[in-house]
C-alpha positions in Angstrom: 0.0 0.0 0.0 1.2 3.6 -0.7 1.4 5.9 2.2 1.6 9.7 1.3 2.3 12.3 2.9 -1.0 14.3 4.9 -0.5 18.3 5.4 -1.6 19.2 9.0 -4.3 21.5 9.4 -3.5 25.1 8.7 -3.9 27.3 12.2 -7.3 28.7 10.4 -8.3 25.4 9.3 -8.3 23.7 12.9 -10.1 27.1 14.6 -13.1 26.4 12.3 -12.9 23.1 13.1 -12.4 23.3 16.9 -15.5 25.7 16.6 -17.2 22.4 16.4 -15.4 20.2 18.6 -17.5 20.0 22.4 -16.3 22.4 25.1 -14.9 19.0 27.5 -13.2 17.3 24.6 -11.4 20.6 23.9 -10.8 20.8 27.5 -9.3 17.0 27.7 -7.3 17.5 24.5 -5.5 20.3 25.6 -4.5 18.5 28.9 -2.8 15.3 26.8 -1.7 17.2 23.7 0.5 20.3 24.5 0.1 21.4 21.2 -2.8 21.5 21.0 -3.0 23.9 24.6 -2.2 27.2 23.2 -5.4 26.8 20.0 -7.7 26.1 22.6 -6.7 28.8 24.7 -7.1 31.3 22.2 -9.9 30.0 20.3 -13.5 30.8 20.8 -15.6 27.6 22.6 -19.6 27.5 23.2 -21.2 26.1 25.6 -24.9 25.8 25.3 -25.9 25.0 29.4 -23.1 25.7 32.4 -24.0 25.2 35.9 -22.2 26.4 38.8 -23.0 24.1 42.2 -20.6 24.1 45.3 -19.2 20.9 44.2 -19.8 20.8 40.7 -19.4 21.9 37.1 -21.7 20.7 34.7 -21.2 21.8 31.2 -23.4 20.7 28.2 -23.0 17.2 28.9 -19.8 16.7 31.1 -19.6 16.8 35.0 -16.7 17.6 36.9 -17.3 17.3 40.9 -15.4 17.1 43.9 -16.2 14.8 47.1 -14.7 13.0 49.8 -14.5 9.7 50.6 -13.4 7.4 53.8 -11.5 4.5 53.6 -10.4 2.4 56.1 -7.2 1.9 57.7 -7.7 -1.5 58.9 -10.3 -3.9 58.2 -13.7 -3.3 56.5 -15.5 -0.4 56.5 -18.6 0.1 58.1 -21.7 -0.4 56.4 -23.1 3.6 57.0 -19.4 4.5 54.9 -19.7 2.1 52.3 -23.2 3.4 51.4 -21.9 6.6 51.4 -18.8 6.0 49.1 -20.9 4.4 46.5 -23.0 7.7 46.1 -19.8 9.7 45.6 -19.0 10.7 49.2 -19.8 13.4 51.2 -20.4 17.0 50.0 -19.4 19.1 53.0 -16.3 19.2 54.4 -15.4 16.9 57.5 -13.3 16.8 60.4 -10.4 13.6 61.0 -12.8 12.1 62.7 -15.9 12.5 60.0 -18.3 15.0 61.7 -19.5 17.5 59.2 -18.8 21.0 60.0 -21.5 22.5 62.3 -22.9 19.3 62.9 -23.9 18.8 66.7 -22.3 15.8 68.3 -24.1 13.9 70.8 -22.5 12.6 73.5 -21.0 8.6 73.4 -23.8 7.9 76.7 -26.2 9.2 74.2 -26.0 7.4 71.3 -25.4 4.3 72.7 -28.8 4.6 74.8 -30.3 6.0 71.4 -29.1 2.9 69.6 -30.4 0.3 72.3 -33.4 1.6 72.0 -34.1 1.9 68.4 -32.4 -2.5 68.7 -34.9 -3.1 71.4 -37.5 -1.1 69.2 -36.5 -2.7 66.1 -36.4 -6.6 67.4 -40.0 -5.7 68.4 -41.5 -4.5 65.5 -40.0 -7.3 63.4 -41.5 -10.1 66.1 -44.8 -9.3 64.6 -44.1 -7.8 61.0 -44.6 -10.4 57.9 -41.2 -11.0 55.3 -42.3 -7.9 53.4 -43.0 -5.6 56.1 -39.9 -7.1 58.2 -37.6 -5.9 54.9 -39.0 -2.3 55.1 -38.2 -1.4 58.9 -34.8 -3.2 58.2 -34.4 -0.6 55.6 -35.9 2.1 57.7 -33.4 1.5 60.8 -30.5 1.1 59.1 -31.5 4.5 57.0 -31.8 6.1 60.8 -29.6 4.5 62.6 -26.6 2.9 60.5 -23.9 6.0 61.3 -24.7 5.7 64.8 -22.1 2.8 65.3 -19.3 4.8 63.4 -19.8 8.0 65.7 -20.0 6.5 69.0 -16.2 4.9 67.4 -15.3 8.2 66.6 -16.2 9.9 69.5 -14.5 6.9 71.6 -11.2 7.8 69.7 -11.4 11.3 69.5 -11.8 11.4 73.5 -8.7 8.9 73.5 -6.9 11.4 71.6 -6.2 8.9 69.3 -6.0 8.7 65.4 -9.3 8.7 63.3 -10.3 4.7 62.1 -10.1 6.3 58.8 -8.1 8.3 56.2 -10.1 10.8 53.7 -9.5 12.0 50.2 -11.1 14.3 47.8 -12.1 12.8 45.0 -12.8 14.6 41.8 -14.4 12.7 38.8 -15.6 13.4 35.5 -18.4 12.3 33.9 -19.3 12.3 30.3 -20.8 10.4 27.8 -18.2 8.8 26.5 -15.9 8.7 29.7 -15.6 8.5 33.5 -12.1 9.3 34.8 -11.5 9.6 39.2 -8.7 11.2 40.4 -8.0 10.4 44.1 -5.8 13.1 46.3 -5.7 13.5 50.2 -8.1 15.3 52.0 -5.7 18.5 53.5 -7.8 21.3 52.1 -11.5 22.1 51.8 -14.1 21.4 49.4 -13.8 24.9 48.2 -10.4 25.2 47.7 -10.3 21.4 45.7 -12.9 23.5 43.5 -11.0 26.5 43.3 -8.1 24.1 41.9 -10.4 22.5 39.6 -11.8 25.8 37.8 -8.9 26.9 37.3 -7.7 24.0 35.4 -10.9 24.3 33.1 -11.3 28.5 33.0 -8.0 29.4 34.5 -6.5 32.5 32.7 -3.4 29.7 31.6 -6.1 27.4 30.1 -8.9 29.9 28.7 -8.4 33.7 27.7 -10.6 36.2 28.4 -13.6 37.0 26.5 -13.4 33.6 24.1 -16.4 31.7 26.0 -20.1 31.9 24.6 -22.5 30.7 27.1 -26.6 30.9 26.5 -27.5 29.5 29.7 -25.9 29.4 32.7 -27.3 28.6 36.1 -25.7 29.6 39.6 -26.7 27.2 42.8 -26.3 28.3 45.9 -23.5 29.2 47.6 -22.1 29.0 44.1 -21.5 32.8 43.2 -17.6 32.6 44.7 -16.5 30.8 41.6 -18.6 33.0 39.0 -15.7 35.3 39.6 -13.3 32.7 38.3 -15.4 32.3 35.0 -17.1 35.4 33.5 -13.8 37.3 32.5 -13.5 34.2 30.0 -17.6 34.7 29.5 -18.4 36.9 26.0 -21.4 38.3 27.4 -20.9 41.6 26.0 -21.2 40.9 21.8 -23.3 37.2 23.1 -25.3 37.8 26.1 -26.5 35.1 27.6 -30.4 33.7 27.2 -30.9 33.0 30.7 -29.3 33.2 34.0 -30.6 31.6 36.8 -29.5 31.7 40.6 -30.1 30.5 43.5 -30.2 32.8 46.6 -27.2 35.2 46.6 -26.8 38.7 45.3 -25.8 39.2 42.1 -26.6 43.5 41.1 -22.6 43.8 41.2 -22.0 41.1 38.5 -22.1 42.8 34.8 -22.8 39.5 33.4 -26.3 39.3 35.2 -27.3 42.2 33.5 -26.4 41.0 30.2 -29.2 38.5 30.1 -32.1 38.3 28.0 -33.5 36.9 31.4 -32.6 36.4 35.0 -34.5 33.7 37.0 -33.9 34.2 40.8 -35.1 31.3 43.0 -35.3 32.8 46.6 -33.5 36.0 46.8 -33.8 39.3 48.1 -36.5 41.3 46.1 -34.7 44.7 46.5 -31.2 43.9 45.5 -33.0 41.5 43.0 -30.9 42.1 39.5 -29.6 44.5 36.7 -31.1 42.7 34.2 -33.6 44.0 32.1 -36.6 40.9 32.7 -36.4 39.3 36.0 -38.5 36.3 36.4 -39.0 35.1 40.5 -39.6 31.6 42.2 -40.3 32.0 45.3 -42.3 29.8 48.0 -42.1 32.6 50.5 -44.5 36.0 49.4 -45.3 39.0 51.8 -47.3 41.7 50.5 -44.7 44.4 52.5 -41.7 42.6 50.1 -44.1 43.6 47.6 -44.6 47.4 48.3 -40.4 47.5 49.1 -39.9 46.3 45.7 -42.3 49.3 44.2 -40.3 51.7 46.7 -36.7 50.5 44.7 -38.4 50.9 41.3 -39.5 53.8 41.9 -36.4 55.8 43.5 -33.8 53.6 41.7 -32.2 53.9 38.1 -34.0 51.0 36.6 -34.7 51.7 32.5 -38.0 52.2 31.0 -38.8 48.5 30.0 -37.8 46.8 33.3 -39.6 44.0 33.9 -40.3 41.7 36.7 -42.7 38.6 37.4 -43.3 36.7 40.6 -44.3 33.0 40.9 -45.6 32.2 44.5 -46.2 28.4 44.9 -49.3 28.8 46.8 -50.8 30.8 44.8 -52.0 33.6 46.9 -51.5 37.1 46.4 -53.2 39.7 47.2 -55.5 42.7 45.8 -54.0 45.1 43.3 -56.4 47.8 44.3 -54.7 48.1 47.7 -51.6 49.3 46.7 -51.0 53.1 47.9 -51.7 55.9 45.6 -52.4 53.6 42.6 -55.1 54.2 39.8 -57.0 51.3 38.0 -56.2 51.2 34.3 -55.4 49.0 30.9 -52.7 49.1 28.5 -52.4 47.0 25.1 -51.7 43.2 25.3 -50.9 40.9 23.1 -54.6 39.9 21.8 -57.1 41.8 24.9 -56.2 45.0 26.9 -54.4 44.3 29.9 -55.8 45.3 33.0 -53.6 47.1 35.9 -53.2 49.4 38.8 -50.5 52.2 37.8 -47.9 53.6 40.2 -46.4 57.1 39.7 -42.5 56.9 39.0 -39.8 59.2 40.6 -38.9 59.9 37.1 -41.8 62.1 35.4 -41.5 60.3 32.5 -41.8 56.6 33.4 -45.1 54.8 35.2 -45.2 51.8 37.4 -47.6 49.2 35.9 -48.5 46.1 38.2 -51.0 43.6 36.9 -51.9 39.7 37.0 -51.0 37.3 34.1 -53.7 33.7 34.6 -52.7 30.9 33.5 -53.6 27.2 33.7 -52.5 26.1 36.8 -50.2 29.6 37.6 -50.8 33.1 38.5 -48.1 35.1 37.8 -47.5 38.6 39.5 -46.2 41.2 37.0 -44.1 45.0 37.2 -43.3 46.8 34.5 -42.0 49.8 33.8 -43.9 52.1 31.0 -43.3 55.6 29.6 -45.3 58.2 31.4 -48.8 57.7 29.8 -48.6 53.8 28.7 -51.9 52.5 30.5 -55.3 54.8 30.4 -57.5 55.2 33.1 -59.9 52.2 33.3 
């Protein structure tokens, strides 16, 4: 057979190409092939869905998290750790002896009186319970009760002052659909700075340059918002804002990215320092009318464009009435197909209005703020 010789890719010709190539796969080649490091750097990448968690990175679909896990020094572990390690590990940091930070610890007297009892309780219940029954309050105790054994150990030790039963490590995976790899390192440091370390192997400045990411949505969990510093200098939300952003708790008015989205949905949340984006979309399962009238008091002394828009979904349902709202006239404005009735607000601004009115829908009554130019809605 006759081998000839195959020109490389020109440096244009593999740009177009790696405009097509998913965001982990770039991120994978460019930890095995050095040379290929410096055209994924400086190349632009997409990413259609990114979500921030405290542990995680989920991108499109890849997942890179970080856990711990607890291995035994001698002998097997105990049944309470091996059902933990099988789900991934824990997600909150731990102490040598593996209570979770802020967790309250119960005396060794009381957990061993706690655990008799639930023994004595459970020997009981099974004296009477048929094969089926029997297998569901196994499950049940062991579901309640299983760690009990491993703290009144730890407790034992730690009081001894003597070594933990156990050594910990981080463990950071990644998922995809094609691969899984693990990566196993000691636990020294916290969750957040085994994070820290991974981010900046996937956005770091040496990995990613600014400005070369396009994102359309990206979703922030909670306690999340640290790390969103890491990525939106590498974020091109300014020529490709993003379709939707939505967090979880926090507050994110000081993050120019926020306001670049078509829409921002906030799940919990403060309503006055809510967001700089332009449509603001709430779910909430908490909803006091005195939130309500605070928000109207920000809109209407603050800086917020003509077109601001906000809606509020309340899981129960229940708002209250429109008409009670100080100093606020009854009118309509132009919807889609019918007029849209509302109650109007006067803005600071002599040349903007405050428009607050109900959207129905099947199952879902959505509260609604907009701002108008002065004269929008006509008295109803």
């Amino acid at each position: 057979m006759n081998s000839t010789h195959k020109t490389p890719l020109s440096y244009l010709c593999a740009q177009t190409v790696l405009n097509y190539v998913d965001f982990s796969l770039r991120t994978t080649l460019s930890k095995k092939c050095p040379g290929f490091a410096t055209l994924h750097k400086f190349s632009p990448a997409r990413i259609q869905r990114l979500s921030l968690n405290k542990n995680r990175i989920e991108f499109d679909h890849t997942i890179y998290g970080v856990t711990i896990i607890r291995i035994r020094k001698e002998g097997e572990p105990s049944e309470h750790v091996k059902g933990m390690n099988s789900k991934g590990g824990w997600e909150c940091d731990l102490d040598e002896y593996g209570f979770a930070e802020g967790e309250r610890i119960y005396s060794v007297d009381d957990l061993e009186k706690t655990l008799a009892r639930a023994e004595m309780q459970l020997e009981k219940d099974l004296s009477t319970a048929n094969p089926k029954a029997a297998e569901a309050i196994k499950k049940n105790f062991n579901r309640e009760h299983r760690d009990k054994s491993d703290k009144i150990e730890a407790l034992k030790l730690k009081a001894g002052n003597l070594p933990s039963a156990y050594d910990q490590y981080i463990r950071m995976v990644v998922i995809s659909s094609k691969f899984k790899t693990v990566e196993y390192v000691k636990y020294t440091q916290k969750l957040h700075k085994a994070m820290e370390y991974l981010m900046s192997k996937i956005f770091g400045h040496s990995i990613m340059s600014n400005k070369k990411i396009i994102v359309g949505y990206l979703t922030i969990e909670d306690g999340a918002s640290v790390y969103l510093e890491t990525i939106s200098p590498r974020i091109n939300y300014e020529d490709h804002p993003l379709n939707t952003i939505t967090t979880v708790g926090g507050n994110y008015v000081e993050f120019p990215i926020v306001g670049s989205a078509d829409l921002h949905v906030i799940k919990g949340g403060d309503f006055i320092n809510c967001s700089n984006a332009l449509r603001v979309h709430f779910k909430i399962d908490r909803f006091h009318v005195d939130d309500f009238y605070n928000l109207l008091e920000y809109l209407k002394k603050g800086n917020c464009p003509t077109g601001k828009h906000i809606s509020i979904i309340y899981v129960y349902m229940i708002f209250f009435a429109l008409r009670s709202i100080p100093n606020s006239v009854r009118g309509k404005f132009p919807g889609d197909k019918n007029p849209i009735k509302c109650y109007t607000v006067r803005h600071g601004n002599p040349g903007k209005e405050i428009n607050c009115f109900f959207v129905r829908k099947a199952l879902i009554t959505e509260l609604h703020i907009k701002i108008h130019p002065r004269g929008f809605a006509t008295k109803y």
